[in-house]
N, C-alpha and C positions, 0 to 999 in steps of 0.2 A: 594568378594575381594575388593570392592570399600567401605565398609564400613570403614566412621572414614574418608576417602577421603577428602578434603576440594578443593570444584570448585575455582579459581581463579576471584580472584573480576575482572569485565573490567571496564573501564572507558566510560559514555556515549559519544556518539558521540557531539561535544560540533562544532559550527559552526554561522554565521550569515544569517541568515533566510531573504529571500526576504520581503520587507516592503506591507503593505495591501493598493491593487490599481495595483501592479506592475504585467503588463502583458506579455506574452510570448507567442508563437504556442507551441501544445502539441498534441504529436499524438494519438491519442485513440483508440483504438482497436475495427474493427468494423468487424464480422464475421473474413473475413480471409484478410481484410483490412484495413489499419491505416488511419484515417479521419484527416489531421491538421483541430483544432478548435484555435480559439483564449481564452484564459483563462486568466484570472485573478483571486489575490490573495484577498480569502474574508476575509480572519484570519489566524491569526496565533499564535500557543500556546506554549512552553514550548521545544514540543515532533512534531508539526506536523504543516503542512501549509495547507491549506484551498484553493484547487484550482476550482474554477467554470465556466464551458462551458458558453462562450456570443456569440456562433454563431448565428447570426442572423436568422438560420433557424432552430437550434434544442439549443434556449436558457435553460440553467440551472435556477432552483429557489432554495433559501434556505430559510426558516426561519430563522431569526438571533436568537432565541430563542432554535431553534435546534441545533443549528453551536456550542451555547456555551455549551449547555450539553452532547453533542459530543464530547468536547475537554478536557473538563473537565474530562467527564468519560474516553477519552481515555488517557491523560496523569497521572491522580491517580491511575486505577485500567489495563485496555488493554494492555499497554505497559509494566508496571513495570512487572506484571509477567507474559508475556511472556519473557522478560530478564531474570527475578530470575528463573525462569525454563528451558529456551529453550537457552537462551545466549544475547547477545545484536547484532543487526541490523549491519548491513554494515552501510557507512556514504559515498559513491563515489563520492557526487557531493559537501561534505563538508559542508551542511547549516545545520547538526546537527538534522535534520526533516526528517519526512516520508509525503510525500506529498501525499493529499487524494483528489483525481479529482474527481468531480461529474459532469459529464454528463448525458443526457436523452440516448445519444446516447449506452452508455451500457445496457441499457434493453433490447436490439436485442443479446448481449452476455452471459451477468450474471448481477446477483444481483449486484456482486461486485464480483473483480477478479485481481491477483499479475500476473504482465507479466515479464518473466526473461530476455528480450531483454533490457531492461529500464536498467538492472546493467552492462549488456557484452554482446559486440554483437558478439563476437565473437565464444557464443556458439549455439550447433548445432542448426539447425533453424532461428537463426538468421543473416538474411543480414547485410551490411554497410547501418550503418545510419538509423539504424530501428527502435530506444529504444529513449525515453527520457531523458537518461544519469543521475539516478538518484533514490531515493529509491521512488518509486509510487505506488499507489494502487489506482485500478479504482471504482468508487462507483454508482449506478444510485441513483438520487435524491429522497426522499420520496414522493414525486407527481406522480414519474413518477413509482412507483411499486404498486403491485395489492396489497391489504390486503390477509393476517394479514402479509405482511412479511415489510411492511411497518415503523414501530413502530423503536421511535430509539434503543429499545432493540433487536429487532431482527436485525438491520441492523448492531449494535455493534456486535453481534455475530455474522454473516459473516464478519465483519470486523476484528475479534480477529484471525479466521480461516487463511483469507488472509494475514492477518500479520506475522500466523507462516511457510507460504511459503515464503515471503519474507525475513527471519530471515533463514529459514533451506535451502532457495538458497544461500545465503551469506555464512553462517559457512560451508555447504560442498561441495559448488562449488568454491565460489571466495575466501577461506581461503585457498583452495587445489589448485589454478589455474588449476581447469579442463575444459574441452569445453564442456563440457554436464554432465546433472543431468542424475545420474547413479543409482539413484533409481526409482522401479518399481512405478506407477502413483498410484497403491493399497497402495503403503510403503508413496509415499507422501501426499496423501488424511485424510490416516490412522493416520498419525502423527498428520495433518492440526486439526484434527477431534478429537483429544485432545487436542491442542490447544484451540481452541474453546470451546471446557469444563471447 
């Protein structure tokens, strides 16, 4: 019955993106505790902001040579279709970017990983004052992961996966004002995981 159907175009989230240098505290999720780190901004492209751990005891490294084919491949190719497929991103904190933290400190939790406290703390599981008010996604560095998952092709591919939770949190949580994602962890893995195809 949806054939012939035509999805409605959206308009990207369009905003003014924090300048490169500018730092802030950012909580990062560490087991089943938030670490404030101090971050700063290494880059910033198009579609996304370039956020890097400088704690003095668990520093982040980038290559600048990574940073740009990272941004490059995810604003040409990662982002646009997951919009043209799955929809476009929430925009909550208004600078138009999806903000990509790299800390060492997540390899004690994942590769890379979308925390839904960061859009609404108001849903279940999440405390006051527990999120970074904002579209994020957590990345560990490529120094600090084992091979082969190291490679920025494989790190792009967990990064397209985490994208499409942060995209299918936005369209059917904060589109519907509900306080919890009311799909099964199989139904949201399972979507994530074409995504990522």
């Amino acid at each position: 019955m949806w054939k012939g159907k035509n999805v409605p175009a959206e308009e990207a989230p369009k905003g003014t993106a924090p300048a490169v240098g500018t730092t802030r505290t950012l909580k990062v999720p560490v087991g089943s505790r938030l670490e404030p780190v101090p971050a700063e901004v290494v880059a910033v492209s198009d579609t996304a902001v370039v956020w890097l751990d400088k704690s003095p005891a668990n520093p982040g490294a980038l290559d600048p040579a990574f940073v740009t084919e990272f941004l490059a491949d995810f604003d040409k190719n990662v982002l646009p279709r997951t919009r043209t497929i799955f929809g476009t991103e929430s925009d909550t904190d208004g600078d138009g970017r999806v903000g990509l933290v790299f800390s060492p400190l997540t390899r004690d939790s994942a590769v890379a990983f979308f925390r839904q406290c960061d859009l609404l703390e108001g849903v279940t599981g999440c405390g006051a004052d527990s999120g970074n008010k904002g579209e994020f996604l957590y990345l560990t560095p490529p120094a600090n992961i084992a091979p082969p998952y190291n490679t920025p092709a494989a790190i792009k591919e967990i990064l397209a996966h985490e994208l499409g939770h942060l995209v299918h949190f936005g369209r059917k949580v904060l589109k519907n004002k509900l306080t919890e994602w009311p799909d099964s962890s199989y139904m949201i893995e399972n979507f994530k995981g074409f995504t990522q195809n």
